[in-house]
C-alpha positions in Angstrom: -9.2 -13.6 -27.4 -10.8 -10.2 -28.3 -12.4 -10.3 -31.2 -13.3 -6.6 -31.8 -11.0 -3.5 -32.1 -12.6 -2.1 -29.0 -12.2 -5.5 -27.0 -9.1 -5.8 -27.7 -8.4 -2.0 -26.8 -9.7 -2.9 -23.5 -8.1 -5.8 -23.0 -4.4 -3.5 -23.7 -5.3 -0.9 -21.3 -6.5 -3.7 -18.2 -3.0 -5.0 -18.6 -1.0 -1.9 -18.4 -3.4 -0.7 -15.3 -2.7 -4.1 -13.7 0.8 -4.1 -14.3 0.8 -0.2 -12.7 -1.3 -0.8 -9.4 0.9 -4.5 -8.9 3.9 -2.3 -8.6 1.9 0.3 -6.6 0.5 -2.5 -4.2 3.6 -4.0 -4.3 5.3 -0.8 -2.9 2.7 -0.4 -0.2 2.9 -4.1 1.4 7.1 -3.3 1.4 6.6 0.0 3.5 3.6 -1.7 5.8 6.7 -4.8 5.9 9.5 -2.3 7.0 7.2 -0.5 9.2 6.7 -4.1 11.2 10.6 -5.0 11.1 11.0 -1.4 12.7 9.0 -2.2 15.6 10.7 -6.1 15.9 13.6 -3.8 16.4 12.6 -2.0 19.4 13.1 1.4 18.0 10.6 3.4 18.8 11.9 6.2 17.0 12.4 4.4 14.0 9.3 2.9 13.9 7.7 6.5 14.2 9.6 7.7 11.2 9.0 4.7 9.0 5.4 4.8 10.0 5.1 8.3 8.6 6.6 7.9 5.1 4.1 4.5 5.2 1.3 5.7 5.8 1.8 9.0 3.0 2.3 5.8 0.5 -0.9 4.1 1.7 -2.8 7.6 1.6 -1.6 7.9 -2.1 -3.2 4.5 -2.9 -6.3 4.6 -0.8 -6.7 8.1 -3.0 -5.7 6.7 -6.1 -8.4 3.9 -5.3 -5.8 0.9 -5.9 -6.8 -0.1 -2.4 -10.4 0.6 -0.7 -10.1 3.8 1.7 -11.1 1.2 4.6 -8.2 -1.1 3.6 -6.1 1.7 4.0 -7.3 3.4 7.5 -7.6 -0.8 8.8 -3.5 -1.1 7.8 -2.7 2.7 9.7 -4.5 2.1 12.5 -3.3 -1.2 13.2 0.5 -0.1 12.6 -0.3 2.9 14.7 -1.5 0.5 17.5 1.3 -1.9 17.5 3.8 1.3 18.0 1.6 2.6 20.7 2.0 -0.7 22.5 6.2 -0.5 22.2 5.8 2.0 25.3 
């Protein structure tokens, strides 16, 4: 346990920050998940337009630093692949 006032300031603040980029992390593995059911679908056309709003939530985190700007660019361009390849 923190012992002094600033510890245990600390210690408050790292808990609401994790609890904030969970949620945020969170929301980007559901849009990288829907993106992937979209192209089990065979929609093309969905996949496109599911990929788009994905990849503005990935941006926001890869700027936000929740997730490394590599992390973010490796999870695009491996989505972007996998719709190139529907044909």
């Amino acid at each position: 346990m923190a012992n002094s006032k600033q510890a245990r300031k600390r210690a408050r603040q790292s808990n609401a920050r994790n609890s904030l980029k969970s949620a945020q992390r969170s929301r980007a593995r559901s849009a990288i998940k829907s993106v992937r059911k979209a192209i089990a679908g065979g929609d093309a056309q969905a996949a496109q337009a599911v990929f788009r709003t994905a990849t503005r939530v990935i941006d926001s985190l890869a700027d936000k630093r929740v997730v490394h700007k590599n992390n973010a660019a490796r999870n695009k361009s491996r989505l972007a692949a996998a719709i190139k390849a529907m044909g």
